[in-house]
N, C-alpha and C positions, 0 to 999 in steps of 0.2 A: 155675340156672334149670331145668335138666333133671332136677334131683331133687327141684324142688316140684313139675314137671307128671306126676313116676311117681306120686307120694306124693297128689298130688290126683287124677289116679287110680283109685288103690287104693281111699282112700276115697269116691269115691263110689261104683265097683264094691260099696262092701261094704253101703253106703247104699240101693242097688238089693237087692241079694240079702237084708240086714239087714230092711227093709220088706215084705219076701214074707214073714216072719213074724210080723209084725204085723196085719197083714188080707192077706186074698185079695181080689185084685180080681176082677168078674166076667168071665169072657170079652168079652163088649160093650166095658169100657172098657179091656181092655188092648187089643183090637187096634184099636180108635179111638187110642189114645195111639200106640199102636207105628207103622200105618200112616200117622199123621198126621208123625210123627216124620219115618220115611223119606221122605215125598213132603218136608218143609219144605223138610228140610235138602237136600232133593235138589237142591232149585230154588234156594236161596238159596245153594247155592256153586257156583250157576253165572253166579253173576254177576264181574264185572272184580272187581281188587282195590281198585280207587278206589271203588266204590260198596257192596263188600262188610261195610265193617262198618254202615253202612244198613239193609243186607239182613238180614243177625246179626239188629240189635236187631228189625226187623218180625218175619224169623221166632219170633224168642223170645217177644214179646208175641201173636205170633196162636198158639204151642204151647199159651203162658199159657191165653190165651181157650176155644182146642179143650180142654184137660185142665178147665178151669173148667167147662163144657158138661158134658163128659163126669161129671166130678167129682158135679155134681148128680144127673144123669142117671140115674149106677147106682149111687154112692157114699155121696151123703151122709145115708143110714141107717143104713151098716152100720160107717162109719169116719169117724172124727174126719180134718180135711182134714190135719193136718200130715208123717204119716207119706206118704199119696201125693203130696203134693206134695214132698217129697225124694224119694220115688222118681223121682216126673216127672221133676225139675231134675238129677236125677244122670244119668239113661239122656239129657238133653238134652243133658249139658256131654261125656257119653264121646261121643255120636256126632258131635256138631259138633266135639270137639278131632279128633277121628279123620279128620271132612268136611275140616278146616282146615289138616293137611299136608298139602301137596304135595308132588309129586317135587322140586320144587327145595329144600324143606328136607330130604329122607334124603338122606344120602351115597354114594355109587356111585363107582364104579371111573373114575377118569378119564382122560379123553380121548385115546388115543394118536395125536399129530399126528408 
């Protein structure tokens, strides 16, 4: 299990970096995407774990909706949507796997009773 979530990962890091070659976004939609990014996921894992995967899917369809917006906005003359919307979806899944450890999943030194 640990070496499908390095390897999905990697590829999406390269799916991110990979799409910067493809088109430039403009300033406008990356840091609408970026900042929206950070504020989502900010809020959505701060929620309990009973109601966290809830939270997931709203935040991922309002990411949706915000890059959608945004998409239009500055995008869709100068880029076909498939190439940013892997961008999106990859920079989505590295910072929500990244939101979704917790300390109780790393391993740490333990407990001397």
């Amino acid at each position: 299990m640990k070496v499908a979530k390095i390897l999905s990962v990697v590829l999406a890091v390269h799916l991110i970096v990979l799409s910067f070659f493809f088109f430039r976004p403009p300033v406008n939609y990356f840091l609408v995407t970026c900042l929206s990014t950070v504020i989502v996921w900010s809020v959505v894992f701060q929620f309990s774990s009973r109601k966290r995967w809830a939270a997931v899917i709203a935040g991922l369809l309002l990411q949706l909706a915000i890059q959608q917006v945004a998409y239009h906005a500055w995008l869709s003359a100068q880029a076909g949507i498939w190439w940013p919307l892997a961008q999106f979806l990859s920079l989505q899944y590295v910072v929500a796997l990244r939101l979704a450890s917790s300390p109780d999943d790393t391993p740490g030194t333990p407990v001397n009773r």
